[in-house]
VOPAGU-2260 file (C-alpha; in pm, 1 decimal, decimal comma):
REM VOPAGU-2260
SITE   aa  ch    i         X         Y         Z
SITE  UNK   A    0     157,9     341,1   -3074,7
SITE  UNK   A    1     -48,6     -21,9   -3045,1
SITE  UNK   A    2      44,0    -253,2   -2775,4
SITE  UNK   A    3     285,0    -446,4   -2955,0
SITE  UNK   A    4     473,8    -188,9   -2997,4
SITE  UNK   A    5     402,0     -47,5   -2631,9
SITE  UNK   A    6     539,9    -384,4   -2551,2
SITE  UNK   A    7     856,5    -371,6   -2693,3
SITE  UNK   A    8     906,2     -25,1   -2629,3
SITE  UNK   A    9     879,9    -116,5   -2286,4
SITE  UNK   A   10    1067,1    -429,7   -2286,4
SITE  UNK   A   11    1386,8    -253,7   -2445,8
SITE  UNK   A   12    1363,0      39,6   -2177,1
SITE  UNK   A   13    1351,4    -220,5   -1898,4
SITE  UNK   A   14    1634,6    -445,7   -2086,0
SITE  UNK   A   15    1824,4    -149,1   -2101,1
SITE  UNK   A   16    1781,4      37,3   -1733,5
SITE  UNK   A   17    1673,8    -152,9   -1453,3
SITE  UNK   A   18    2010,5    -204,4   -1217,2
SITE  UNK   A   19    2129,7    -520,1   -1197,4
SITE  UNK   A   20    2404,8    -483,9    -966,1
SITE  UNK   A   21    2427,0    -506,6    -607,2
SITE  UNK   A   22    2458,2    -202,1    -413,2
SITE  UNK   A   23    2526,8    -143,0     -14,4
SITE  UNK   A   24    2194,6     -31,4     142,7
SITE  UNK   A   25    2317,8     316,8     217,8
SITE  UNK   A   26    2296,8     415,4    -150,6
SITE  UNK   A   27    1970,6     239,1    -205,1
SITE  UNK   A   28    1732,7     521,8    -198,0
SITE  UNK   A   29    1986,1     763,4    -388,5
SITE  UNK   A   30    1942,5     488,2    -666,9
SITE  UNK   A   31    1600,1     434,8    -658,0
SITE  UNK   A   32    1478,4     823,4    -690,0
SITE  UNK   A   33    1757,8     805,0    -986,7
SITE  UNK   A   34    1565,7     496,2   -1094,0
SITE  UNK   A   35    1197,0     635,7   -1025,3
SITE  UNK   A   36    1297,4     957,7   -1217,9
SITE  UNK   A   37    1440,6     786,7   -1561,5
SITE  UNK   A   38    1121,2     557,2   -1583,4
SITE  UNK   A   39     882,9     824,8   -1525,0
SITE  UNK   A   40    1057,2    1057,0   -1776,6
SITE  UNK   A   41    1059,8     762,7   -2042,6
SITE  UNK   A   42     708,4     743,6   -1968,2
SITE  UNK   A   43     602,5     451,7   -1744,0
SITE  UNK   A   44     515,6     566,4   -1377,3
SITE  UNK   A   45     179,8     692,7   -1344,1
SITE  UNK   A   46      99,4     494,9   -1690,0
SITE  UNK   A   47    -300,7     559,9   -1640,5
SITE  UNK   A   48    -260,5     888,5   -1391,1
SITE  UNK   A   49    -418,3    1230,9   -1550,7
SITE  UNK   A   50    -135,0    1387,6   -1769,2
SITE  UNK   A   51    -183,0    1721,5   -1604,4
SITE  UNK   A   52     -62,8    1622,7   -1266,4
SITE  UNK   A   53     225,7    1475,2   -1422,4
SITE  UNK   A   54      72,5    1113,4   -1521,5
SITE  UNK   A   55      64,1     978,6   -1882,2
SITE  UNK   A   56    -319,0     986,7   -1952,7
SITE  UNK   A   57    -287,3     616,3   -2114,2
SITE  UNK   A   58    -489,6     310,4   -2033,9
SITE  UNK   A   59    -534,1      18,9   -1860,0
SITE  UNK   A   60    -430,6    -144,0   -2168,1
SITE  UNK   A   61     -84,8     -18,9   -2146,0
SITE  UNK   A   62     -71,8     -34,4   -1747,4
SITE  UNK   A   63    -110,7    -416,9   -1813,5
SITE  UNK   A   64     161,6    -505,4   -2024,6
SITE  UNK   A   65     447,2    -318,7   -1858,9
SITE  UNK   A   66     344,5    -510,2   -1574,4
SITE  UNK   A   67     341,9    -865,4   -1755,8
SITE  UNK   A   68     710,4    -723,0   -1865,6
SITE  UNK   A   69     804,8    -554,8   -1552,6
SITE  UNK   A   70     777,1    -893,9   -1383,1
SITE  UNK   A   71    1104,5   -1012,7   -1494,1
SITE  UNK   A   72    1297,9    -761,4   -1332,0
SITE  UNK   A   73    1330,7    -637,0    -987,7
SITE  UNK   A   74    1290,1    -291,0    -979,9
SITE  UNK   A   75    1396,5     -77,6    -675,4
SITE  UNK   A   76    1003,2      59,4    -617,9
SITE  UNK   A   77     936,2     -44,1    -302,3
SITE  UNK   A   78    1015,5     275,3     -80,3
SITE  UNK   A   79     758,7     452,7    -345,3
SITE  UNK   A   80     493,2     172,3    -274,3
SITE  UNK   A   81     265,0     412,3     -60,9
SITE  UNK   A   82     287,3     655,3    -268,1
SITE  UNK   A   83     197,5     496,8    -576,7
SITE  UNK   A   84     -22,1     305,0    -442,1
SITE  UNK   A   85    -205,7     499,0    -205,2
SITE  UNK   A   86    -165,0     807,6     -74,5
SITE  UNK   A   87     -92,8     951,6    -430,7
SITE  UNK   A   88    -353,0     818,3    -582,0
SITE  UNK   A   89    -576,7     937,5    -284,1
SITE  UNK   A   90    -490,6    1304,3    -359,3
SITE  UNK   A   91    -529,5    1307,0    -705,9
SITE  UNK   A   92    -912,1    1203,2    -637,9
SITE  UNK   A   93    -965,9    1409,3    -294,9
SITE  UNK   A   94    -741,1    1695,3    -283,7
SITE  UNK   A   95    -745,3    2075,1    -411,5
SITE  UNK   A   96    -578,3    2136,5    -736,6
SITE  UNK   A   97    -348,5    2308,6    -523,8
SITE  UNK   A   98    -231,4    2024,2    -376,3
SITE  UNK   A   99    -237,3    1788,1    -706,5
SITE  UNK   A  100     -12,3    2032,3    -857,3
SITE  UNK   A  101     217,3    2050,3    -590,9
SITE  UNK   A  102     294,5    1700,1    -469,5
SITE  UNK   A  103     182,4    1420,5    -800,8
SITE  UNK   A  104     428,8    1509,4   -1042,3
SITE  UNK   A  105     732,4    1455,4    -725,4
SITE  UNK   A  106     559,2    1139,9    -633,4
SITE  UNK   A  107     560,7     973,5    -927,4
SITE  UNK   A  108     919,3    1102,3   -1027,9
SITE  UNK   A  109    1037,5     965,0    -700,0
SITE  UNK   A  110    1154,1    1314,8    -589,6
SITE  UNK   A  111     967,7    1242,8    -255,0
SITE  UNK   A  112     882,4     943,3     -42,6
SITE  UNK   A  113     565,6     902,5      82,5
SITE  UNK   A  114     384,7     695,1     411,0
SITE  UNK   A  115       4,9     692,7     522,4
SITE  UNK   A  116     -47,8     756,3     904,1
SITE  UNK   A  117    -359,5     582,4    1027,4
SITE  UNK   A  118    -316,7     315,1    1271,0
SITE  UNK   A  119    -274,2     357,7    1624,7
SITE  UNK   A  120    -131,2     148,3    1938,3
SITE  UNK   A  121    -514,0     131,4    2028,2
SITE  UNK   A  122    -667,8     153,0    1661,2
SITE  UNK   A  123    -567,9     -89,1    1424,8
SITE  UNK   A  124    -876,4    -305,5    1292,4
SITE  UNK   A  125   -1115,5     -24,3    1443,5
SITE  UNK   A  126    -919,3     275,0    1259,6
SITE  UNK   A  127   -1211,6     541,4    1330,2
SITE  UNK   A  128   -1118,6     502,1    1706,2
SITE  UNK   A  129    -786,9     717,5    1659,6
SITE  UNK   A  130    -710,6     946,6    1941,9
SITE  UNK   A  131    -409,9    1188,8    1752,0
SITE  UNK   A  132    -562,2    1531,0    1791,8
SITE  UNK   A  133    -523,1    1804,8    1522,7
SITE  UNK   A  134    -668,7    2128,5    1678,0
SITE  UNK   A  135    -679,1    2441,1    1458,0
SITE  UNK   A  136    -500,7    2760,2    1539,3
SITE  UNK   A  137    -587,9    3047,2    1298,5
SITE  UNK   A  138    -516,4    2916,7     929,3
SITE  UNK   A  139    -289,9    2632,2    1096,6
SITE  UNK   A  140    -357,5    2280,4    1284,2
SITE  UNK   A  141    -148,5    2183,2    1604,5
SITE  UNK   A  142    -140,8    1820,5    1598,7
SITE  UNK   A  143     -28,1    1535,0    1903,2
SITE  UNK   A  144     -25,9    1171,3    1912,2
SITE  UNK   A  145      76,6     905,5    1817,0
SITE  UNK   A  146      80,1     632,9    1454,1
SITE  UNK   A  147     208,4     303,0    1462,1
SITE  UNK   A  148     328,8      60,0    1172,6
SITE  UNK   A  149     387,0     312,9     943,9
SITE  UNK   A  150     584,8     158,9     636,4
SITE  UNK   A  151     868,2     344,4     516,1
SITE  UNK   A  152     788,3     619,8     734,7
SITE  UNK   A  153    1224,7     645,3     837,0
SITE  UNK   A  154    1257,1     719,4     468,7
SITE  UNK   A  155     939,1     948,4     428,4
SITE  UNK   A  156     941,8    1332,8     288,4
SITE  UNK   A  157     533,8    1375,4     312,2
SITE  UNK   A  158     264,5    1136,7     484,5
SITE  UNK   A  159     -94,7    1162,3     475,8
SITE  UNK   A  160    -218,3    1190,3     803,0
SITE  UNK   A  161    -584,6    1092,6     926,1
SITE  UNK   A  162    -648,0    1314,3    1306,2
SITE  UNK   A  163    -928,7    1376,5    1530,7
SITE  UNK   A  164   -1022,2    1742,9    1484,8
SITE  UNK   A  165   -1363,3    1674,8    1678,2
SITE  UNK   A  166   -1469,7    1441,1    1964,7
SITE  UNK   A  167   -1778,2    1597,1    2073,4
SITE  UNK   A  168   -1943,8    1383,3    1751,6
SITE  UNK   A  169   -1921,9     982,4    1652,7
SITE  UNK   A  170   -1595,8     892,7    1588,8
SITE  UNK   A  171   -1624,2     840,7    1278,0
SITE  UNK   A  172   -1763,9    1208,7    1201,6
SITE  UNK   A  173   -1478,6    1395,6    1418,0
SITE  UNK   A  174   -1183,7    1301,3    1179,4
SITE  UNK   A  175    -987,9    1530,0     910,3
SITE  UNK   A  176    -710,8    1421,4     687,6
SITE  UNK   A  177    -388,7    1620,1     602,3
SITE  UNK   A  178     -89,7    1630,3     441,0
SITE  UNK   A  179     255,7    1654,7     678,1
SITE  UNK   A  180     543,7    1709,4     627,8
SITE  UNK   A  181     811,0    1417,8     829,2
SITE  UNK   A  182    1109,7    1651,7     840,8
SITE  UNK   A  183     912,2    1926,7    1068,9
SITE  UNK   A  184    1072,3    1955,8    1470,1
SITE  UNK   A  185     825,8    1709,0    1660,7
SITE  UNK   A  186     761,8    1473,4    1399,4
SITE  UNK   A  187     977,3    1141,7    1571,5
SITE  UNK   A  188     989,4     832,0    1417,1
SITE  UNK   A  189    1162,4     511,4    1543,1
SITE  UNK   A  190    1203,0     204,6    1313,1
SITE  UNK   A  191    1031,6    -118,8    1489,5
SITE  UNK   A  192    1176,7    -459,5    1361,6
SITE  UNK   A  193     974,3    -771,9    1207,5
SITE  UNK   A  194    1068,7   -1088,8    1296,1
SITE  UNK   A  195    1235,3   -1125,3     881,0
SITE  UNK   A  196    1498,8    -899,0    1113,8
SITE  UNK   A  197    1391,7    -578,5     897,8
SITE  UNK   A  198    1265,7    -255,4    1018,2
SITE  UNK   A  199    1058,3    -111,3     722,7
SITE  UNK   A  200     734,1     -26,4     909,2
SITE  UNK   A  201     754,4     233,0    1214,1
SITE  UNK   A  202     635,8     400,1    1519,2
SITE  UNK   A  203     606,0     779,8    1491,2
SITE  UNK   A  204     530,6    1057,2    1717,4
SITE  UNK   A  205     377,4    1422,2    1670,5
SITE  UNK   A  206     470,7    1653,1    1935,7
SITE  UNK   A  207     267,7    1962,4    1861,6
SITE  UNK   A  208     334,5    1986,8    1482,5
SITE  UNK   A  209     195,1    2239,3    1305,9
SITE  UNK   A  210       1,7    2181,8     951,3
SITE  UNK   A  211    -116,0    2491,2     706,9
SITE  UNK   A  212    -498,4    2429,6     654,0
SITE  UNK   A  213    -364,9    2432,1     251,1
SITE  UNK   A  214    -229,3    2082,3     338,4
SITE  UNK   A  215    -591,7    1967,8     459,0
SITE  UNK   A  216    -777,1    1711,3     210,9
SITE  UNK   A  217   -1122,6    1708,1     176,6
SITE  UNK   A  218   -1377,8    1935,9     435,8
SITE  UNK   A  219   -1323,5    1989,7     790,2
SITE  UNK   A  220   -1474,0    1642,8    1004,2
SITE  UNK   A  221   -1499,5    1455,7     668,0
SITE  UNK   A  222   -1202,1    1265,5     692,8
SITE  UNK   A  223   -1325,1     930,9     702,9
SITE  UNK   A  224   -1482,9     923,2     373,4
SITE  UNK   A  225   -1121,1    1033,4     268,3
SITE  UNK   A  226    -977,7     724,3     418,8
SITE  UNK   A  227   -1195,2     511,4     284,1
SITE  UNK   A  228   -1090,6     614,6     -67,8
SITE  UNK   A  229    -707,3     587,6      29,3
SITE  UNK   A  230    -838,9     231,9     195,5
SITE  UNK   A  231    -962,0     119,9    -102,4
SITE  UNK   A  232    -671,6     234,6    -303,3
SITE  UNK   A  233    -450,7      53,0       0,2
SITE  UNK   A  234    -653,4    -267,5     -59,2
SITE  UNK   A  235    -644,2    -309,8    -427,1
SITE  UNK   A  236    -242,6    -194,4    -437,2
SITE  UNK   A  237    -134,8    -426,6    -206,8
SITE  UNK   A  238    -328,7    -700,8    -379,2
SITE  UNK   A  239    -206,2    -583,7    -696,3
SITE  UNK   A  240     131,1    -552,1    -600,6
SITE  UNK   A  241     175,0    -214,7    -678,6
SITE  UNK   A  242     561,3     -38,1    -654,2
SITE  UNK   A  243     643,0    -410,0    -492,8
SITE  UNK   A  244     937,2    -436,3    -758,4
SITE  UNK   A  245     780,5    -805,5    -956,1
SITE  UNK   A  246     757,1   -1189,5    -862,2
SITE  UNK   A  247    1159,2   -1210,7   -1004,7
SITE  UNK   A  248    1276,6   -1240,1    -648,2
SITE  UNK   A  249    1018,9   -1386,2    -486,1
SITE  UNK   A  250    1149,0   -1738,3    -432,2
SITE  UNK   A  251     843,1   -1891,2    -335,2
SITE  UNK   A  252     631,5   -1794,7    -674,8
SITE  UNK   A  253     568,4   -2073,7    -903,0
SITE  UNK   A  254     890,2   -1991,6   -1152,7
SITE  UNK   A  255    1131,6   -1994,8    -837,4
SITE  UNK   A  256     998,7   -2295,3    -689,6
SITE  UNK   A  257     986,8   -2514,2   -1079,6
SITE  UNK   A  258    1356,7   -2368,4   -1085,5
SITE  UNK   A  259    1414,9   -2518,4    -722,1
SITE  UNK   A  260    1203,5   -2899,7    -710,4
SITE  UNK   A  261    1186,9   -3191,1    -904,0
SITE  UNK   A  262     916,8   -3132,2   -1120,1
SITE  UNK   A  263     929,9   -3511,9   -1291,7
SITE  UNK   A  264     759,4   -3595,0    -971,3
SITE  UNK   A  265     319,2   -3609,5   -1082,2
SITE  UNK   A  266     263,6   -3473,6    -717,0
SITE  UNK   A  267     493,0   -3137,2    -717,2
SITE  UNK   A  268     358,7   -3074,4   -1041,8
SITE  UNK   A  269      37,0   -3097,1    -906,5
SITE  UNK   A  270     106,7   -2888,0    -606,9
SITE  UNK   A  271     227,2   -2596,4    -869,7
SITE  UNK   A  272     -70,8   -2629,4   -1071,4
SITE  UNK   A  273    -278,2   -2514,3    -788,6
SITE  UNK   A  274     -35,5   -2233,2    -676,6
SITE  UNK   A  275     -24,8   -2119,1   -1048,1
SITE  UNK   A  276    -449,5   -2133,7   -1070,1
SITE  UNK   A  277    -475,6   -1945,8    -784,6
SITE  UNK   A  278    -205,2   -1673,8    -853,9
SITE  UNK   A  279    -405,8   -1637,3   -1178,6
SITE  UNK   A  280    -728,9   -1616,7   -1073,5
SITE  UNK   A  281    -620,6   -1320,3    -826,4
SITE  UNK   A  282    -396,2   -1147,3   -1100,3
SITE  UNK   A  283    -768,4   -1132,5   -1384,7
SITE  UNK   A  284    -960,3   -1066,1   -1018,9
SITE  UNK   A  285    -730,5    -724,5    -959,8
SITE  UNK   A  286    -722,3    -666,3   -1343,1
SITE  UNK   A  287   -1096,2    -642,2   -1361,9
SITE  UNK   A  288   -1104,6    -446,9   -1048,1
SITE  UNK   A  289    -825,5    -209,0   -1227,1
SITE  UNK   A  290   -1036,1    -210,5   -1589,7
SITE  UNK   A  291   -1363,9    -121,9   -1366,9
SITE  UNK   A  292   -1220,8     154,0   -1139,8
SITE  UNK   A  293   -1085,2     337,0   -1452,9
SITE  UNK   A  294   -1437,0     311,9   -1615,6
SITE  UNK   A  295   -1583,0     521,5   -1283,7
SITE  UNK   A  296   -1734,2     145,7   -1149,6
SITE  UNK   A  297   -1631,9     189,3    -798,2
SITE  UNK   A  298   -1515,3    -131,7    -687,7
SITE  UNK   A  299   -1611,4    -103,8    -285,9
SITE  UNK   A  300   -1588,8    -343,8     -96,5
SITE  UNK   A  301   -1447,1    -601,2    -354,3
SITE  UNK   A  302   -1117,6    -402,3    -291,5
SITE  UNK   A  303   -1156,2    -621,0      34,6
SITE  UNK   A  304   -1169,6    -956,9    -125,5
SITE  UNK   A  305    -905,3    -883,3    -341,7
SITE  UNK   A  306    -641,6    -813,0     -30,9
SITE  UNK   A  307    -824,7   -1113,3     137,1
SITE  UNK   A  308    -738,0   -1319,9    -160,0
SITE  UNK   A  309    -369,7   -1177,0    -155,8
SITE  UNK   A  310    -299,2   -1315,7     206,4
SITE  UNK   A  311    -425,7   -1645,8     171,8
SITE  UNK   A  312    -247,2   -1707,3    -128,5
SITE  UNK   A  313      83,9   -1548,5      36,4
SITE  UNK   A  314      31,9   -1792,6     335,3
SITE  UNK   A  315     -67,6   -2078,7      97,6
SITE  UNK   A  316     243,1   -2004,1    -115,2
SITE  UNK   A  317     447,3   -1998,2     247,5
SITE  UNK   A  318     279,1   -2313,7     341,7
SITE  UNK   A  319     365,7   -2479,7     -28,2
SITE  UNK   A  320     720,5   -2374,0     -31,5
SITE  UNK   A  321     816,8   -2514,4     329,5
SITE  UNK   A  322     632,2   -2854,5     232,6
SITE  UNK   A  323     786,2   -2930,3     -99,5
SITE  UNK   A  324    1114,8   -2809,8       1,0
SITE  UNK   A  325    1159,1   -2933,4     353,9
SITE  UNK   A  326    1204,9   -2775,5     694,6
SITE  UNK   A  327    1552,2   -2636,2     578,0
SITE  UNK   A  328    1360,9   -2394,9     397,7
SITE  UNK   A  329    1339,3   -2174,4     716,9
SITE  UNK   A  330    1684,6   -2210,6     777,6
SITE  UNK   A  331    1814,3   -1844,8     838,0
SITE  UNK   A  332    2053,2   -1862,8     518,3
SITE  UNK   A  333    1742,7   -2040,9     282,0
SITE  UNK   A  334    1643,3   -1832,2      33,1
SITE  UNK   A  335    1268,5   -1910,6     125,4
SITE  UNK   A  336    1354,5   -1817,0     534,0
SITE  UNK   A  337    1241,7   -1447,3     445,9
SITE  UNK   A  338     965,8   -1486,2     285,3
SITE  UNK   A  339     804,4   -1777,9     546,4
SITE  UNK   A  340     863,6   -1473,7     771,9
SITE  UNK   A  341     703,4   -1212,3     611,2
SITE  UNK   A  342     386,4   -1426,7     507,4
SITE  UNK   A  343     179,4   -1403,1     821,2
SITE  UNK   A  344     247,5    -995,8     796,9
SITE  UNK   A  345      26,1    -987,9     495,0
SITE  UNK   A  346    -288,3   -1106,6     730,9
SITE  UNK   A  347    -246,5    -828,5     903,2
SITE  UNK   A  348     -90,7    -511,7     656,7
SITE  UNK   A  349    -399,4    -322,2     506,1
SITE  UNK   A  350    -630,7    -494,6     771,0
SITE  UNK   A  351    -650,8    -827,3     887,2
SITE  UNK   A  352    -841,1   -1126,9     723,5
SITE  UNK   A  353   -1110,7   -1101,8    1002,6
SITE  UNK   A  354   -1187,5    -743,0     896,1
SITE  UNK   A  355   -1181,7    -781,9     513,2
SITE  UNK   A  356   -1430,6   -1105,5     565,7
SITE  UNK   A  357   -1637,5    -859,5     787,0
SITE  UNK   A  358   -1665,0    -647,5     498,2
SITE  UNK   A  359   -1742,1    -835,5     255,1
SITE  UNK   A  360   -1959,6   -1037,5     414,7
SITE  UNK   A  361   -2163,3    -705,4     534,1
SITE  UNK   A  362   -2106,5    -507,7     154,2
SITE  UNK   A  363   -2087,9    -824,8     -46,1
SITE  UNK   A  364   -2279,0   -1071,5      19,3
SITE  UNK   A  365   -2553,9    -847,1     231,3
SITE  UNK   A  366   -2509,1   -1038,9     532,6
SITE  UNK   A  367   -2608,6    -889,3     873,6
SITE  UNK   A  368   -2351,3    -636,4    1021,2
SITE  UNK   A  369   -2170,6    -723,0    1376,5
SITE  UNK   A  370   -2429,2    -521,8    1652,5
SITE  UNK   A  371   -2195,8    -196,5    1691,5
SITE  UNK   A  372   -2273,0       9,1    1990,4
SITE  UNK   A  373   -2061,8     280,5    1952,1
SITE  UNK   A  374   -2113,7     484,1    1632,7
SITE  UNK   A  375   -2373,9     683,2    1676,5
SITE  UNK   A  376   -2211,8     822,5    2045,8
SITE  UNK   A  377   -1989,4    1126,8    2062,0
SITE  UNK   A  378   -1679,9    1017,1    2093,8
SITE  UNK   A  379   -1607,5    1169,9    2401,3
SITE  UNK   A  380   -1814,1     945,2    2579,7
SITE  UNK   A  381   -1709,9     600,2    2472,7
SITE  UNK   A  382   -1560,9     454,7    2767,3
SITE  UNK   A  383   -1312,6     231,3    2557,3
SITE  UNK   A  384    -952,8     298,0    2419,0
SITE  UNK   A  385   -1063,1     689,6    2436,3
SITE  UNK   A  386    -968,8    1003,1    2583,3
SITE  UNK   A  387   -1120,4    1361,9    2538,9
């Protein structure tokens, strides 16, 4: 099949099956694994994913223009966002074939819900600085602590969990990363509001949770180079947009806002212009970044820029939107009040602007690194936000 016909092949399918109807909240995630299933069995989730863990095996090519058609419909992705996005993708290039054979094909099916358990109440930015504890116990791990902003962890069957498993090393050297299973006794996890009034990110607490060493990815102390992949993966999803649904209901992209303004007036038109240049020029940014990462060119630390670029532009769009439509616009009942709220959150999601320019300025541009004190002592010993 060539892309034109890819293209209307896809087109029809999404004409014909994504819901259009409201539905109460309660039945939301019934219909979105019924969704998740019917577009992976017609052949669009996990478009460039290998075809033996239960992907397609097609290109970039083809990845690209269900997107471009995708993006007039709002499809009911988002609780699969992690997955999809990143801790899926993270096993599929660090985990045994054990564990790509047990949990791909689900994920992209939407049999099972997925969330990525790194940050801490006293780790955020400075991830490596973690304090949850996985100790091993014969061909099992015993595991305490605590994660924090954990999206769609309420909802979650499986999370991918990053633990210190040795703090007699640098921090960064001590950490392992698992698979767990949510449902297990002493897995707790407590919805925390944003100020949009939802609760989709979480606090969540292990209370001595065991883990089969089966559900361990990568070796023993080398779980920060696992991170980093599922970092990278977090980075250029989120900038991508990946499981986010489309722009259809976003009522602060360029379409909504033409739909909404007086575009006769030389200065709103203007003002689009620049909100539509700089939409495209991060759309062919994370499309070259896609068409490189599938030819083995690992993008790095451009995966940084790329979710840099995404929260300006989110603010900028914010910004734009409460300018040309007037301070009513963040009137609770204003269809542009959410997403004003929900703006500054993307600064901070997937690490904050200050980070990302850190890193690029370091594994860009080759700029000197911030003097860093503590990463060549054993953990143990830093006297800072640790504990043996």
């Amino acid at each position: 099949m060539n892309l034109a016909e890819y293209r209307r092949a896809a087109a029809h399918w999404l004409r014909e099956n994504v819901p259009t109807d409201d539905y109460p909240e309660a039945d939301g995630i019934a219909r979105a694994k019924e969704f998740m299933a019917k577009l992976h069995d017609a052949g669009y989730s996990g478009i460039t994913w290998p075809k033996q863990w239960g992907g397609q095996g097609l290109t970039q090519a083809e990845e690209r223009v269900f997107a471009e058609e995708a993006r007039h419909y709002v499809l009911p992705t988002y609780v699969f966002s992690i997955g999809l996005g990143m801790t899926g993708p993270t096993i599929v290039d660090r985990g045994s074939d054990a564990l790509r054979e047990r949990f791909v094909r689900p994920l992209l099916r939407g049999e099972e819900i997925w969330c990525q358990l790194f940050s801490e109440p006293g780790a955020g930015s400075d991830v490596a600085s973690l304090q949850t504890r996985a100790v091993r116990d014969g061909d099992h791990w015993i595991v305490n602590g605590q994660k924090v902003w954990t999206s769609v962890a309420h909802h979650a069957d499986w999370g991918l969990l990053l633990a210190r498993t040795d703090v007699d090393v640098p921090k960064h050297k001590g950490l392992t990363m698992f698979v767990i299973d949510m449902h297990h006794p002493g897995v707790t996890v407590r919805p925390l509001k944003d100020m949009s009034g939802r609760a989709n990110f979480n606090e969540v607490f292990f209370d001595n949770v065991p883990i089969p060493d089966e559900h361990r990815v990568g070796e023993v102390n080398d779980g920060w180079s696992v991170a980093v992949t599922t970092l990278l993966h977090e980075r250029l999803s989120i900038s991508a947009g990946v499981g986010m649904g489309g722009q259809k209901d976003n009522p602060a992209s360029v379409e909504a806002l033409r739909r909404a303004l007086d575009t006769s007036d030389p200065l709103v038109r203007d003002e689009l212009v620049e909100l539509h240049i700089r939409s495209r020029a991060l759309a062919l940014f994370n499309q070259r970044l896609a068409q490189e990462t599938k030819a083995g060119i690992f993008p790095g630390a451009r995966g940084s820029a790329a979710k840099l670029l995404l929260a300006e532009l989110t603010l900028y769009q914010a910004d734009l939107a409460t300018r040309l439509v007037g301070p009513e616009a963040a009137l609770a009942d204003h269809p542009l009040a959410r997403a004003i709220s929900m703006a500054p959150g993307m600064a901070l999601g997937g690490g904050t602007n200050e980070i990302m320019r850190n890193i690029v300025g370091d594994r860009v541009l080759g700029l000197p690194p911030e003097p860093r004190v503590d990463k060549t002592v054993p953990f143990k010993d830093l006297k800072v936000g640790t504990q043996a």
